[in-house]
N, C-alpha and C positions, 0 to 999 in steps of 0.2 A: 233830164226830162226831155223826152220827144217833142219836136214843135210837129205840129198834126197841119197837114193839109187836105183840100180836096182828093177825093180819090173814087175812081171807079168801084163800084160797088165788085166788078171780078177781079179788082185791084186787090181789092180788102177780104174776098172770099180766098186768092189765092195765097195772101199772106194767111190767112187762119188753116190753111193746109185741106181745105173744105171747097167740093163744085159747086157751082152759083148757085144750080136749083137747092141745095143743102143748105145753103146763104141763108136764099130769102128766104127759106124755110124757117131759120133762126130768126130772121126780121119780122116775121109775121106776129110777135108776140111785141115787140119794139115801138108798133107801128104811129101809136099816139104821140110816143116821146120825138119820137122820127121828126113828127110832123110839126112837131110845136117848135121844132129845133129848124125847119126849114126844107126837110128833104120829105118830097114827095113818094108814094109806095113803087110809084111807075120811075122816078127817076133813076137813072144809071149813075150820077155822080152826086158823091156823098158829101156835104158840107165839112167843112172843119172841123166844127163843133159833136155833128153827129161820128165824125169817124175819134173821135176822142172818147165818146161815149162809151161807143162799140171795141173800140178795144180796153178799154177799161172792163166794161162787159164780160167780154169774153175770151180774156187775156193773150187779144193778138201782138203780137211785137213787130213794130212795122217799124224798125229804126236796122 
């Protein structure tokens, strides 16, 4: 199992093989869970918790 760190959101867009504006374009439907997890719509780096989510999500593999 991956331990998940913070990571730039073009961190985690270049691992999903996808350009940022593509990204937050997938974030846009996220955005509550986002929030309650700690990361703002405007912030660039993504909490632990939320970069766990999102490749759970959207079966990035970032190991």
């Amino acid at each position: 199992m991956a331990k998940y760190k913070s990571m730039l959101k073009s961190e985690l867009a270049k691992a999903a093989g996808v350009s940022l504006p593509t990204f937050r374009r997938w974030l846009l439907s996220d955005q509550e869970e986002l929030r309650q997890m700690g990361a703002s719509p405007a912030a660039k780096i993504l909490p632990p918790v939320a970069v766990r989510y999102l490749c759970e999500k959207y079966c990035i593999d970032i190991d």
